[in-house]
N, C-alpha and C positions, 0 to 999 in steps of 0.2 A: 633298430626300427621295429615297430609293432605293424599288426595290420588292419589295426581299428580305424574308420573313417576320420578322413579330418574335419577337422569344426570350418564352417564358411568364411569364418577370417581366415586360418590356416591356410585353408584352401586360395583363398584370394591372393595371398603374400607368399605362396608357395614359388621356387624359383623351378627353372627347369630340370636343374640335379636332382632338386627331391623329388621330384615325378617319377624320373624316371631309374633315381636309386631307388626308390619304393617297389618300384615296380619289378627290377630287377633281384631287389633282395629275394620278393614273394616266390620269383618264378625259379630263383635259383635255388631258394631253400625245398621249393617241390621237386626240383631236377634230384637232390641228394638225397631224399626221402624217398622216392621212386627208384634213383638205379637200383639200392642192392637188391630190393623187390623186383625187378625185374630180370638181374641179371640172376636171380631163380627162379623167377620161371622160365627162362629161358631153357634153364637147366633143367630142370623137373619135369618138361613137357616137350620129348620127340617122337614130332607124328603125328603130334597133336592134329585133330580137326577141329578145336572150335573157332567159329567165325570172327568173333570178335575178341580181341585183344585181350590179357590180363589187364588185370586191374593197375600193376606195379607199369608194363610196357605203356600200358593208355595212358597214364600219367607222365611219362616221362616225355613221350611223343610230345602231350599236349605243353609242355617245357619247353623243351627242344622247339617247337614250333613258334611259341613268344616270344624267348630272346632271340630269335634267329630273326624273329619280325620286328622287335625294337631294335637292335641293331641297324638293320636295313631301311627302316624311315628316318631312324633319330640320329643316322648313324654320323650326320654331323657335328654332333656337340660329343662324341668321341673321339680318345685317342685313334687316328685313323689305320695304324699298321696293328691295333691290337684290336678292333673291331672288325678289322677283316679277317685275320687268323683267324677269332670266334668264331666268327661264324662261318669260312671253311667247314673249322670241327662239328661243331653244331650242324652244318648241311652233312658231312661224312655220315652221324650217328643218325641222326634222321633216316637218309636212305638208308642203312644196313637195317632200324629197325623195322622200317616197313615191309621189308623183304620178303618174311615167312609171311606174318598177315597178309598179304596183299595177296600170295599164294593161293590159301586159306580162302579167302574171299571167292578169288576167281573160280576156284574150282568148284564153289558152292554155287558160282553165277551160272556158270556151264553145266554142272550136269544139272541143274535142278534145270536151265533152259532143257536141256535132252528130253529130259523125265516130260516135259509139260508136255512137249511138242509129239514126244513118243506115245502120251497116255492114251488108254485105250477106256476112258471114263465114257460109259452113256451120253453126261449133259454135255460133253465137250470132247469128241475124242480128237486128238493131235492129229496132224498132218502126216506123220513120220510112223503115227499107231500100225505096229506091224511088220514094217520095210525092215526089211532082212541087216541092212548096214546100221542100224540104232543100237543093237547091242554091244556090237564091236565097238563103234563111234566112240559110244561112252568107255569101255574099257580102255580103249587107247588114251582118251584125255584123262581116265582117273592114273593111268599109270605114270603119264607123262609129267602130271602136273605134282603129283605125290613124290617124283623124285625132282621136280624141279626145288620143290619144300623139304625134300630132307638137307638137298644142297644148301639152298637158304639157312636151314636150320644150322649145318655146319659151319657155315662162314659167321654166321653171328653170334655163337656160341664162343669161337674160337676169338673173334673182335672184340667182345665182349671182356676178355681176360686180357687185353693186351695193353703194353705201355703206352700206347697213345688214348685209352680211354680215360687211363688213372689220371692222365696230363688235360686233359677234357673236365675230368672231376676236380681237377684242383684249380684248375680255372674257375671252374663254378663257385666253390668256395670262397676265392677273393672276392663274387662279386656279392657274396652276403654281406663283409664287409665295408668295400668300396670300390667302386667302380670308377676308371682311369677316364673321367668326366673332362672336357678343354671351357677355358674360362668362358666359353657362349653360355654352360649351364647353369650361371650365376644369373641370366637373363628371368624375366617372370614368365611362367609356365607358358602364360596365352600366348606369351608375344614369340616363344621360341618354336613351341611344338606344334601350334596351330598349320603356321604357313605348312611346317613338313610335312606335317598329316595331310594338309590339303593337297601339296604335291605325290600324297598315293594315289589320293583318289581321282585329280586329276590323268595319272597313269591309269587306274582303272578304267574313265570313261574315255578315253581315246584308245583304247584296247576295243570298248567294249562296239564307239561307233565303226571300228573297221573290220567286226564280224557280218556274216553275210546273213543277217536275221530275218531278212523277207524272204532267202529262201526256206527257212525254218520257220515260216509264221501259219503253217496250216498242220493240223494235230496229226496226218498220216504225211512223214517227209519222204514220199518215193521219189520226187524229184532230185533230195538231198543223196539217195542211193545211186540214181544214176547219172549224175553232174555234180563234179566237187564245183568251188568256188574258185577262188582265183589261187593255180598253182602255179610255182615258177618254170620258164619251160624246159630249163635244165630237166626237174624234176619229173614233170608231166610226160616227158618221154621215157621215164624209166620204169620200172615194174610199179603192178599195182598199189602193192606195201607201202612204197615210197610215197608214191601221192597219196595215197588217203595218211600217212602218216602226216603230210604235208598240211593238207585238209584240217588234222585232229588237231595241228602244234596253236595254231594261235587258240583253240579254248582251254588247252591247258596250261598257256602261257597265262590267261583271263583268271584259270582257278589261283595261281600264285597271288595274283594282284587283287581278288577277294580276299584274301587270308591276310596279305598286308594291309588293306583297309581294315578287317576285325579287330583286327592287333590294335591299330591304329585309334579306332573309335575306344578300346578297352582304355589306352593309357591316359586316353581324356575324358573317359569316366562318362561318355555316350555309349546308351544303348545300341544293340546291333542286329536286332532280330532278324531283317530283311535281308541283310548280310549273311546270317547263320543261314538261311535259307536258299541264299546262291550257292552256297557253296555246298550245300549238300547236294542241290539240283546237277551243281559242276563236276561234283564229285563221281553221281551217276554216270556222269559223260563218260568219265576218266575209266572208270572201271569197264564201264560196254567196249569203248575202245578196247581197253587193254585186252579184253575175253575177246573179241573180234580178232584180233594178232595171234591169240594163240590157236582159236579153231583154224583159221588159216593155215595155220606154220605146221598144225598137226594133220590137214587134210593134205601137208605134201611129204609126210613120213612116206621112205622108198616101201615098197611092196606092200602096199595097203589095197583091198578091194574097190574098186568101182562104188558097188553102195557103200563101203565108208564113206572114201570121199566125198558123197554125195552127200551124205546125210552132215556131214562136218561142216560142204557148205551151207545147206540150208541153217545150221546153228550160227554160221560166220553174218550170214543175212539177219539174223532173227537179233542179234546184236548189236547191230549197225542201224537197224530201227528202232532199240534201246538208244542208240549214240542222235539221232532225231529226236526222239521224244525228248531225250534230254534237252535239245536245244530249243524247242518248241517251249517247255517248260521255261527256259532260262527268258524265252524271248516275249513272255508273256507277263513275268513277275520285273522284270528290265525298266521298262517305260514308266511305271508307276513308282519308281524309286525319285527321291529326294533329287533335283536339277542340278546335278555338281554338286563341288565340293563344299561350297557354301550349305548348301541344302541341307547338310550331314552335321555339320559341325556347329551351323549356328542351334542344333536341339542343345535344348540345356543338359547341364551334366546330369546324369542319373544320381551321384551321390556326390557327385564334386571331384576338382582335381584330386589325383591322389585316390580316389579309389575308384575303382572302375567294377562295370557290375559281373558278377559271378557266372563265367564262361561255360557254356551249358555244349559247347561241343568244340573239336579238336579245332 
């Protein structure tokens, strides 16, 4: 298979196999092109600081990330015990590769919050410009999180060499050739993949009506600070960690089901701009949470100062109104999306079944 567009009859007469072999070739043959690139830089960079991902890991993510999301919509017109093994593997390599980066990230979200809140600039001096625990603060989160990233770094260096990835690569392989398709993908593309798609998105928007968005619909969330939403009472009586983790689970359950809908709009060759949009907004969520957990967890290292702590928590605060803002942002860009799944699907293809437009982020 090639990856030149198909002509509008093609398109028209196309069955549901060739959709989504097509699809699957493309993404598989970047999965092959991308590991060994990746699995040097992996090699070639411990200790690394930079934020953003190599170019070989970006790529492989962004692989990892579509057949993990074709499988999971389409994953009916598949053999069903070898669509789930896939993407086991396919979730395993994901999470290890996100590991260091995400590391990476956080630590640049953290100290650079310290730095803001610490600075002692004229046109804006920081809250924290001064206080005796800001220095300490941040040395403890750079040492913390710099060996939380070397451990990362060892564990997927050492993943990276093992027999279960070569068994991962060679899976990817067969699906350049063929994909263990069940006779449903002899069906015509619309009549197969439509309904599925639509049952993402329908998961998307009852995800999205049982988030608590009016209390997020004012641009400072103090309320959202001091009253989570609806937590279970098991929960609600346990340490704080717990509930607000409780709190954070359904929008990060929401970023998965954006990312299935992208996937989804990709293989039917609809644009996804507003999509690409949620989920970067979601993504913000994801990541303040995440920086939120760790200033936490490092404000209760044993023998630590008074002003550390102190200063840890004002950082754990200053992130959790990042974790608002994000939702105020999601709850603002929400309502003006497409009415359901219809909304989404009945836009005309961007270039037609069969090619889908040029994925401009993970």
């Amino acid at each position: 298979m090639t990856d030149a567009p198909m002509t509008a009859q093609a398109a028209s007469t196309a069955t549901a196999g060739d959709i989504l072999s097509r699809q699957l070739t493309t993404q598989a043959g970047a999965f092959l092109r991308a590991l060994p690139l990746a699995v040097g830089e992996v090699g070639a960079r411990p200790g690394s600081a930079a934020v953003v991902p190599a170019t070989g890991t970006a790529d492989l993510l962004r692989a990892v990330r579509r057949v993990g999301g074709l499988l999971h919509t389409f994953g009916a017109v598949f053999e069903q015990t070898w669509a789930q093994e896939s993407r086991t593997e396919l979730r395993w390599l994901l999470n290890l590769l996100a590991l260091e980066p995400g590391y990476v990230r956080r630590s640049a979200r953290l100290l650079g919050a310290l730095d803001s809140l610490s600075s002692t600039d004229p046109d804006g001096t920081g809250m924290l410009a001064g206080h005796a625990g800001a220095p300490k603060a941040r040395a403890l989160l750079d040492r913390q999180l710099t060996l939380a990233r070397t451990r990362a770094h060892s564990t997927v260096l050492q993943e990276l060499r093992s027999a279960r990835l070569h068994a991962l690569a060679d899976r990817m392989t067969l699906l350049v050739g063929e994909a263990p398709l069940l006779e449903a993908a002899n069906g015509r593309a619309s009549a197969v993949l439509l309904p599925q798609a639509a049952a993402a998105f329908t998961a998307l928007a009852t995800s999205a009506q049982q988030l608590p968005l009016r209390r997020a619909a004012t641009p400072y969330g103090g309320d959202g600070l001091r009253r989570l939403g609806a937590v279970p009472v098991a929960r609600a009586t346990g340490d704080a960690d717990a509930a607000l983790a409780a709190d954070d689970a359904p929008w990060s359950r929401l970023r998965i089901l954006v990312k299935r809908a992208r996937y989804a709009l990709e293989v039917c060759g609809r644009p996804s701009v507003e999509l690409d949009e949620l989920d970067a907004v979601l993504g913000r969520h994801q990541e303040a949470a995440d920086a939120a957990v760790t200033a936490a967890t490092a404000a209760r290292t044993p023998r630590i100062t008074p002003a550390t702590a102190y200063v840890l928590g004002v950082v754990h605060a200053d992130q959790r109104l990042e974790v608002e803002a994000a939702r105020y942002a999601f709850g603002l860009r929400w309502p003006d999306l497409p009415p359901g799944p219809d909304g989404w699907l009945e836009l005309p293809p961007a270039e037609g079944w069969g090619h889908s437009p040029v994925p401009r982020t993970a």
